[in-house]
C-alpha positions in Angstrom: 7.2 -8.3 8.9 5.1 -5.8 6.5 5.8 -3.8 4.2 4.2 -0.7 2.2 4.2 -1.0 -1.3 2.8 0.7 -4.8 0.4 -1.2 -7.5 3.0 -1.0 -10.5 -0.4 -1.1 -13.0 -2.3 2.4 -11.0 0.1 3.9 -8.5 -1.8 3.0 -5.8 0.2 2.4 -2.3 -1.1 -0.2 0.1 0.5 -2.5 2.4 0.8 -6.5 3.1 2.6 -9.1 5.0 5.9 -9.7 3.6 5.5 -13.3 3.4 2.7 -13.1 0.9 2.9 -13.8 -3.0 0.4 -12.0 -4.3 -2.0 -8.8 -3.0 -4.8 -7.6 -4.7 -4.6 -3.3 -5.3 -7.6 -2.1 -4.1 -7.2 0.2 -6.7 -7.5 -1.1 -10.2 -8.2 -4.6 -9.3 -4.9 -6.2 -10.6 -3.4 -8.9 -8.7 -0.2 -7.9 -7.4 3.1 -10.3 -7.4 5.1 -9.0 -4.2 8.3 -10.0 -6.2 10.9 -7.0 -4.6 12.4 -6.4 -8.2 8.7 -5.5 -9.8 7.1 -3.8 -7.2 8.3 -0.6 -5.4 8.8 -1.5 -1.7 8.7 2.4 0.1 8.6 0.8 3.7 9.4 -2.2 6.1 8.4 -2.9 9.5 8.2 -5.2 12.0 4.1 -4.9 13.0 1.0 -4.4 10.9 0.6 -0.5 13.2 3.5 0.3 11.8 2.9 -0.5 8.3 -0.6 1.7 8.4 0.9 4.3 9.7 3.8 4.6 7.2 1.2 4.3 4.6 -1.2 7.2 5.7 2.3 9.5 6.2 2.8 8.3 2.5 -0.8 9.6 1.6 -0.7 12.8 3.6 2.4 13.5 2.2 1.0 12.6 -1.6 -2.3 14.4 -0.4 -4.2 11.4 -0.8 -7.0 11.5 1.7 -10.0 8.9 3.0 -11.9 10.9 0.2 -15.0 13.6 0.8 -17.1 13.3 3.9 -20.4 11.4 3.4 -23.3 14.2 1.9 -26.3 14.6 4.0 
C-alpha cells in the first residue's frame, strides 16, 4: 500500500510506502513522520503506479510541473 502525502513544513506533495515511519520531502529537506494525524494523506492505493499517478494528477491540477525544459 502507498500513499500520496504533503510535507506539513513546505507544502510539497510526494508519495511513500505506507508502512514507512519517516520520508524525507524532497522539498525542504525535513524529515517527514508519516503519523496519519500530522501529515495530510490526499491518496491511498494499492501499487506504487498508482501512487505516481495520483501525485502528477495532484500537480497538474495545482500546476506544478517537472519545471522548465533544459536551455541549450
Amino acid at each position: 500500500m502507498y500513499i500520496v502525502f504533503i510535507c506539513p513544513n513546505c507544502g510539497t506533495p510526494r508519495y511513500a510506502e505506507a508502512g514507512q515511519k519517516t520520508a524525507l520531502c524532497f522539498g525542504c529537506g525535513r524529515q517527514i513522520r508519516l503519523d496519519p494525524g500530522r501529515i495530510r494523506i490526499l491518496f491511498r492505493g494499492e501499487g506504487r503506479q498508482e501512487a505516481v499517478e495520483a501525485l502528477r494528477r495532484y500537480k497538474m491540477r495545482r500546476g506544478v510541473g517537472p519545471g522548465p525544459p533544459p536551455s541549450r
